[in-house]
N, C-alpha and C positions, 0 to 999 in steps of 0.2 A: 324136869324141863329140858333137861340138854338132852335124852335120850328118846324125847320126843322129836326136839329138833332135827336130831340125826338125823332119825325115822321119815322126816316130810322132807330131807333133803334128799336124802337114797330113791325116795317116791318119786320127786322134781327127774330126778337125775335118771333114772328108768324110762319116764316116758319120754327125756328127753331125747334117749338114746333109740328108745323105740321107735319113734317119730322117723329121725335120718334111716335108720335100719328098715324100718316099712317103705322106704321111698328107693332104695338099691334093689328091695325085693320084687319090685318091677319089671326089673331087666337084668339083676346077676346070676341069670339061663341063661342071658343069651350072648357072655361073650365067647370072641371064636378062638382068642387069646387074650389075655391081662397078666402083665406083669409087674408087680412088686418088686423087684430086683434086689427084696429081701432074702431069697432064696434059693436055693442051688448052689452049686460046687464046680469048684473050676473055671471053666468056660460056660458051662449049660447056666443057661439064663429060665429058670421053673417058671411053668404056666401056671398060676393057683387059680385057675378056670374049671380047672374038671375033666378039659377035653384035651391033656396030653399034649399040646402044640407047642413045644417045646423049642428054645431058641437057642441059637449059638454066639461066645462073640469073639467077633474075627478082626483079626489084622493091628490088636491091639488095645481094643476097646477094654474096660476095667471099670471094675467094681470099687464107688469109693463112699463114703460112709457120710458124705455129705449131697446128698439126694434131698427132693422135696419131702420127702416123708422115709427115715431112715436111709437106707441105703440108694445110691442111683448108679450112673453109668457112667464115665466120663471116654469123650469121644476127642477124636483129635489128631492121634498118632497114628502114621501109617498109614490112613484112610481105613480108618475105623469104625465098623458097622455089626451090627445084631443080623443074623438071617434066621429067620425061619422058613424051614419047607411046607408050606400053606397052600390051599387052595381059599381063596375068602369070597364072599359074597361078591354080587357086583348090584344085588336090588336093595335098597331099603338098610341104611347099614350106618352104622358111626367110626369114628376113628379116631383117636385121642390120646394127648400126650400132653406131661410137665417139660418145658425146656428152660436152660437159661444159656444163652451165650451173650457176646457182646458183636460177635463176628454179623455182617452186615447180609451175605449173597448165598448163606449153604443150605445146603439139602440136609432134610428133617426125616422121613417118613416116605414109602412108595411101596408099589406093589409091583413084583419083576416077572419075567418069563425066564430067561437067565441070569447068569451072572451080572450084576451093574448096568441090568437092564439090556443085555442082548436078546434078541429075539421080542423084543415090545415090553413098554414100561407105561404104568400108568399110578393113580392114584394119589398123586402128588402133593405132599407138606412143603416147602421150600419158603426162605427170605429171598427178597430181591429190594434192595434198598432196606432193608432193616425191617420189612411189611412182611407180614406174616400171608404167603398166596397161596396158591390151587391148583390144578388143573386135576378134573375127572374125564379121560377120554369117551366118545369124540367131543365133548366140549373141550372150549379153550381153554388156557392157563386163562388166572383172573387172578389180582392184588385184590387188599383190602388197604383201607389207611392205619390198621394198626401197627406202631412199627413196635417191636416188642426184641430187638437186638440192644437192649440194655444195661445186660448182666445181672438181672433180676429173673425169676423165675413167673413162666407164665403157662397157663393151661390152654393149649390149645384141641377143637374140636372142630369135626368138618359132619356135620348129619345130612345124607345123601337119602331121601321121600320120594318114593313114586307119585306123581302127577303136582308133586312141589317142589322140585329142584334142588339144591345143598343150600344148605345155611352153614355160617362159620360163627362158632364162637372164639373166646377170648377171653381167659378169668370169668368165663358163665357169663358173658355179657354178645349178643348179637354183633357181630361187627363188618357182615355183607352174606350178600344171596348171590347165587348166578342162577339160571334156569334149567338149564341141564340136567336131568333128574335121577342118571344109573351109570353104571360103566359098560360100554361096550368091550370092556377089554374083557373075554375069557376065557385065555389060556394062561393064565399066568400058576406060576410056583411055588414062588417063594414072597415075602414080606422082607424088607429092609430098614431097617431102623438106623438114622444115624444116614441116609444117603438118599438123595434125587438128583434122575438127571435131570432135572429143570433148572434146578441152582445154576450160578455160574460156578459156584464152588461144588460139585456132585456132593462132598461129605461134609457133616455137619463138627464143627468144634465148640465141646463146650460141654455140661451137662443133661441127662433127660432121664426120667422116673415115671411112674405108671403109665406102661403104654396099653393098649386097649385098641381092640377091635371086635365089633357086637355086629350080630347080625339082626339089627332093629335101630331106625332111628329115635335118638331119645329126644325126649321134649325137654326146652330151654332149663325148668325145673329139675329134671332125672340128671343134664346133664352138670350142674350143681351139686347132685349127689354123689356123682363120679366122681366128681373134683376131692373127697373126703373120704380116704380111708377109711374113718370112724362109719363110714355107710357101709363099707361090707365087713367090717370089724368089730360092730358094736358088742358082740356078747364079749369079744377077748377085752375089749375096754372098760367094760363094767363088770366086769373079773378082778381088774387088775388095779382100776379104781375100788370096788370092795376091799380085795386085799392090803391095801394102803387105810384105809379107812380103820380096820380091824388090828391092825399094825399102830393106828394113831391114839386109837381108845382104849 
């Protein structure tokens, strides 16, 4: 009886893993970077994307072991930011990150032409009042009411649809649209994590872990899958749960 049991729990436990793991296989093609910040050495921040876009972190920024899932980044000193040298999308695109701070006005997430945004900056994550807002040029900056500055960990996503406009999530929950549907900005470089100039603060202080950028908007559900490791980690996880399991009997 108990070796049956086992048997219909490993069975439960299989599809339940396959379930989340078929819902990431939707779109874990098409990101353009993601990062884990389980990974890498030194300063290099590993793309576990496939496509080598490989990040740097600069001015102070550091790996500490309390991330939303394993390791993350902690921002603050310095003015301290992630670069990568990227060309990204400007049609039809996501862009996503865990953060926690408690800080009220900084810059999250952007996309540069140069350095700190010389030569034209767009793509914009920033707080203003603790609200997690926007701006994709030529549209305008835009707030939402969520204000998410406090000290809690929270997933933020911007999905950017041709002939639908950006939707912003929040913990996988809707929480504002503007209309503006793409970026006119395209000459840019590089990606910055950890700074906007839109903030009144450009750099962000505080924590941030799996940051992401796809070239495809996901659907409110897909992007619930992003929110979970175990969605593009499922066979390491029912590995590692076997192995405990075999370990226990």
């Amino acid at each position: 009886m108990r070796t049956l049991a086992l048997a219909l729990w490993i069975m439960s436990l299989v599809v339940a893993l396959g379930t989340v793991g078929s819902a990431a296989n939707k779109f874990d093609k098409n990101f353009v970077i993601h990062y884990s910040f389980d990974k890498g050495k030194g300063d290099e921040v590993k793309d576990i994307s496939g496509e080598s876009n490989h990040g740097e972190l600069m001015n102070g920024a550091k790996r500490e072991k309390k991330g939303k899932f394993g390791s993350g980044i902690r921002f603050g000193n310095e003015n301290s930011y992630i670069e990568t040298v990227i060309d990204v999308p400007e049609f039809n695109f996501t862009m996503a990150l865990w953060i926690k701070t408690s800080e009220d006005n900084v810059g999250i997430y952007s996309v540069l032409d140069g350095a700190a945004g010389a030569g034209g900056h767009d793509r914009h994550f920033f707080l203003s009042g603790g609200k997690i807002s926007f701006r994709t040029w030529k549209g305008p900056g835009w707030p939402t009411n969520k204000n998410v500055a406090d000290g809690k960990w929270h997933h933020i996503a911007l999905v950017v649809q041709d002939k639908k406009g950006q939707t912003a999530y929040v913990d996988g929950d809707k929480v504002g649209t503007h209309a503006y549907d793409h970026s006119d900005f395209d000459w840019q470089k590089r990606v910055w994590v950890g700074f906007s100039n839109d903030a009144a603060v450009d750099y962000f202080e505080g924590v941030i872990d799996e940051v992401a950028y796809l070239d495809v908007p996901l659907t409110k559900k897909e992007i619930g899958a992003l929110m979970k490791p175990l969605a593009v980690e499922a066979g390491d996880k029912l590995v590692a749960v076997w192995s405990n399991i075999k370990t226990d009997y």
